[in-house]
N, C-alpha and C positions, 0 to 999 in steps of 0.2 A: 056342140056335142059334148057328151060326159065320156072323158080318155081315161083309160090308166096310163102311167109311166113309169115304168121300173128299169131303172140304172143311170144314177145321175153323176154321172164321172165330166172327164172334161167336155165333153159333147153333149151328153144330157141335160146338164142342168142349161146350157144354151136354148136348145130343140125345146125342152117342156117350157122356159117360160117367153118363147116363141108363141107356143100353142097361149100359152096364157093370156097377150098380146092380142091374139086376133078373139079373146073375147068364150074361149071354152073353159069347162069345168074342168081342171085338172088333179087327178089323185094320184100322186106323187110315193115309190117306195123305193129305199135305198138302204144298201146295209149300213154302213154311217150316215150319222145324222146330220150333218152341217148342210150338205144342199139343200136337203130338206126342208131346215129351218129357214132356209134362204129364199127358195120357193115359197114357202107356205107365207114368208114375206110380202112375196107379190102378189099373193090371191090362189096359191095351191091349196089342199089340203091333202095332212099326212096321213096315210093308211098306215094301221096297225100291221096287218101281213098282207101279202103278195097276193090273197083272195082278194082282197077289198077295190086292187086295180082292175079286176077283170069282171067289173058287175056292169059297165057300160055299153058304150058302142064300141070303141074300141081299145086296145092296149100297144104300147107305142112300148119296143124295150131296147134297150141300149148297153147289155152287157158285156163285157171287154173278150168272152172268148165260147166257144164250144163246151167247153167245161161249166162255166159260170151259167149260161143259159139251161144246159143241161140241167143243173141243179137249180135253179130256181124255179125255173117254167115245169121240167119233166119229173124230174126224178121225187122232188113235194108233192106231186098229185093237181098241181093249183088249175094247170090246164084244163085235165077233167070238169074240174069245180066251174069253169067258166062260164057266163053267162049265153045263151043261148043267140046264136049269131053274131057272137062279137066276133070282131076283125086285128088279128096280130099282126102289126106295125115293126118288122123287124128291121133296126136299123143296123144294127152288129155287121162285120164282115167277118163269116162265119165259113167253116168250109162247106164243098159242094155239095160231101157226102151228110150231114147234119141239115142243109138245107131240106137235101131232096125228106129226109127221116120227120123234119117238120110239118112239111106241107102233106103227109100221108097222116101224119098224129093229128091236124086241125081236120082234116075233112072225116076223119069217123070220129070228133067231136063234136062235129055239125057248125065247126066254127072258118071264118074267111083267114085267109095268110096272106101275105105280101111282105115279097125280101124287098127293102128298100134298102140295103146299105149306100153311105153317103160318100161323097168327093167332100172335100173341105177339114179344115182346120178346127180347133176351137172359136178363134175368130170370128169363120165365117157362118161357124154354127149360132152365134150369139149375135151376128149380125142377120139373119136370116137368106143366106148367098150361096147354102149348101146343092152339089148337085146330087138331083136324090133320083136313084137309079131301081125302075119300081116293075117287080114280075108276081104277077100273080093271076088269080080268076077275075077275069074282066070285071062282073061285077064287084068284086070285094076291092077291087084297084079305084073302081069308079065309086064309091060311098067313100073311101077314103083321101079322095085325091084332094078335094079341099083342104084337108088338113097338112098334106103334104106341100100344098103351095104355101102354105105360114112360116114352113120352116126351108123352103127352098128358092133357089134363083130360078132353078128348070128341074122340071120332072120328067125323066126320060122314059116311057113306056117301052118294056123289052118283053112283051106276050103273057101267056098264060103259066110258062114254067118259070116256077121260084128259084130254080136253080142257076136260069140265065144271067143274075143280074148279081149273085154273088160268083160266077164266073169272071162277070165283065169288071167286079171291082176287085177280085183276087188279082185278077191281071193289069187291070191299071195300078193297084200298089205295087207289084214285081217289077213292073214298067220305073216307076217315082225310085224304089231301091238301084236298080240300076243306075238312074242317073245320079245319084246321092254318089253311091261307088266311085262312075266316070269323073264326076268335077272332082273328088276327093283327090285320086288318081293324079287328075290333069293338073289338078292345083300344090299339089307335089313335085309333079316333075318341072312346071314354072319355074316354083320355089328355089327348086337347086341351081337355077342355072341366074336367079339373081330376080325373077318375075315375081311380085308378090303374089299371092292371092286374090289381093282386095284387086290386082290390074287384072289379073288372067279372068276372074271372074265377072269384073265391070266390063272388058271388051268385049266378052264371047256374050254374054247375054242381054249383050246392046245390039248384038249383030248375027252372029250362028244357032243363037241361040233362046233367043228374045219370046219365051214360054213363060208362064204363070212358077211352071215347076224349078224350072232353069234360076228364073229370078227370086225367086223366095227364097227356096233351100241356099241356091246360090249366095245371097246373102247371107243367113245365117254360118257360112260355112268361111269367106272371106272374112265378118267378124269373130268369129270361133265363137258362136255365141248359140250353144247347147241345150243352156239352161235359162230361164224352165223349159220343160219337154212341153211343146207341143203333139208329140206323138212321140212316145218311148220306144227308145231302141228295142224293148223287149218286146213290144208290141208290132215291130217292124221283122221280127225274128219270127213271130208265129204268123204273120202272115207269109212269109215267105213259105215255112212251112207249107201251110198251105195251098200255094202255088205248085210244092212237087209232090203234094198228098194228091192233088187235082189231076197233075199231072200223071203221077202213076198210073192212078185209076181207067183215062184215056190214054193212058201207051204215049205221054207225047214227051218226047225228051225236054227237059230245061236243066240246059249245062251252068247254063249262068244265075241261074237261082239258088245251084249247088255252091257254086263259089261265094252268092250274097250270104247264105245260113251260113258258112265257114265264116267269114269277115263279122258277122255278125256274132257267131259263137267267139269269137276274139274280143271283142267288144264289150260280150257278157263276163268274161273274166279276166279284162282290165277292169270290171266296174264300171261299168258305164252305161250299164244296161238302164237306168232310170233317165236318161239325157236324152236329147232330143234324137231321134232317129239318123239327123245329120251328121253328128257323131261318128260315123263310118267315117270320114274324112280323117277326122284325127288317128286312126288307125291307118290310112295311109301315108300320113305324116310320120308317123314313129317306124313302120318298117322301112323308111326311109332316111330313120334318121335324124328329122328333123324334131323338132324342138317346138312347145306351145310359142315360149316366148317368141319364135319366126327367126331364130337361126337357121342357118337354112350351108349343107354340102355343095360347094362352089366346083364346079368343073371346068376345068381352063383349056 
């Protein structure tokens, strides 16, 4: 198939040259130029502007927020300009409210939508093991789903509203925040009493705790190992957002989302907003006292 791709950040440039892989045209745009060139490496080529992605079958976009998509996709006019029946491939986790506003903007352009936002890391985006979580009009889901299994392990179909499937990953990332928070917490309070880290967190996710989420972050969080971001705390803040923008809208209380954006606006001004998400941990560390180096307040 002939895709466009606009937003080749840490997921992007994975996803597009997934697509490249299984053997399609890809036409590649991003505001900087280095994926680009990296792409166009493997067999992409670069479009001039954001028109030139959307002359195919479909457009795959990968921008970091509500805002970013807003301006590239809406506010330029480019959607208008779109090729007649293409299909927008949103991979972003985007709020409810901007979903539901997309998928009314593609159908009196006469074009297909499908929120896909993903499960997965950079990683497993460049390894193609992402879970890709996919709502939209049946047909425009089913022309697209081949390409969705290039860049994923499972493709979950969640019906015909687009809104469903950035619901169900707003609330799987407030889900992952929370536990990023608990082990921070729990790996604190160890600490003081003489438990490192690296045991509180090897025990519990050998045993109470033995999840994908548990183990990964949990690791990063036992070597204090931040940097590079896999996913930036700041991008871990506007999704939480998210979560109580969702929330308001259906009336449904989330107390503890309140607490993550607080922990999380702490975060942003110690600086640390560009560190990995995990990061929240070291913030329970310091109101407690503790020390990178792993000094640690001993109670007898």
């Amino acid at each position: 198939m002939d895709i466009g791709f606009v937003g080749l950040g840490g997921m992007g440039r994975g996803i597009a040259a997934n697509l490249l892989k299984a053997g399609h045209r890809v036409v590649v745009w991003n505001r900087s130029q280095t994926p680009v060139r990296e792409l166009v490496a493997l067999g992409a080529e670069a479009a001039a502007t954001v028109d030139e992605t959307l002359r195919g079958t479909a457009l795959f976009s990968m921008l970091a927020d509500d805002a970013a998509l807003r301006e590239v996709l809406l506010d330029s006019g480019a959607l208008g300009r779109a090729a007649t029946g293409l299909v927008h491939v949103n991979l972003a986790t985007i709020s409810t409210a901007l979903a539901r506003e997309l998928d009314e903007r593609h159908a009196e352009n006469g074009l297909g939508y499908v929120s896909a936002p993903v499960f997965g890391r950079p990683d497993a985006a460049a390894a193609g093991t992402l879970q890709v979580l996919a709502a939209g009009r049946e047909d425009a889901v089913d022309r697209v789903l081949p390409l969705l299994a290039a860049i994923g392990q499972k493709t979950w179909r969640l019906g015909e509203d687009p809104v469903r499937a950035n619901a169900l990953k707003i609330s799987g990332n407030f889900m992952i925040a929370a536990a990023l928070e608990a082990m921070g917490e729990a790996a604190a309070l160890g600490q003081a009493y003489g438990v490192s880290p690296t045991e509180l967190i090897e025990m519990l996710t050998g045993t109470l705790f033995a999840a994908p989420v548990y183990k990964n972050y949990g690791a990063l969080i036992a070597e204090r190992r931040y940097e590079p971001a896999g996913f930036k705390l700041r991008l871990g803040l506007k999704d939480v957002r998210l979560a109580l923008a969702a929330g308001d809208a259906a009336q449904v209380p989330l107390p503890l989302a309140s607490l993550l954006r607080d922990a999380m606006l702490e975060g942003l001004a110690a600086g640390d907003g560009d560190a990995d998400w995990s990061v929240i941990a070291r913030l329970a560390a310091r109101r407690a006292g503790q020390s990178e180096s792993g000094e640690r307040a001993r109670f007898d």
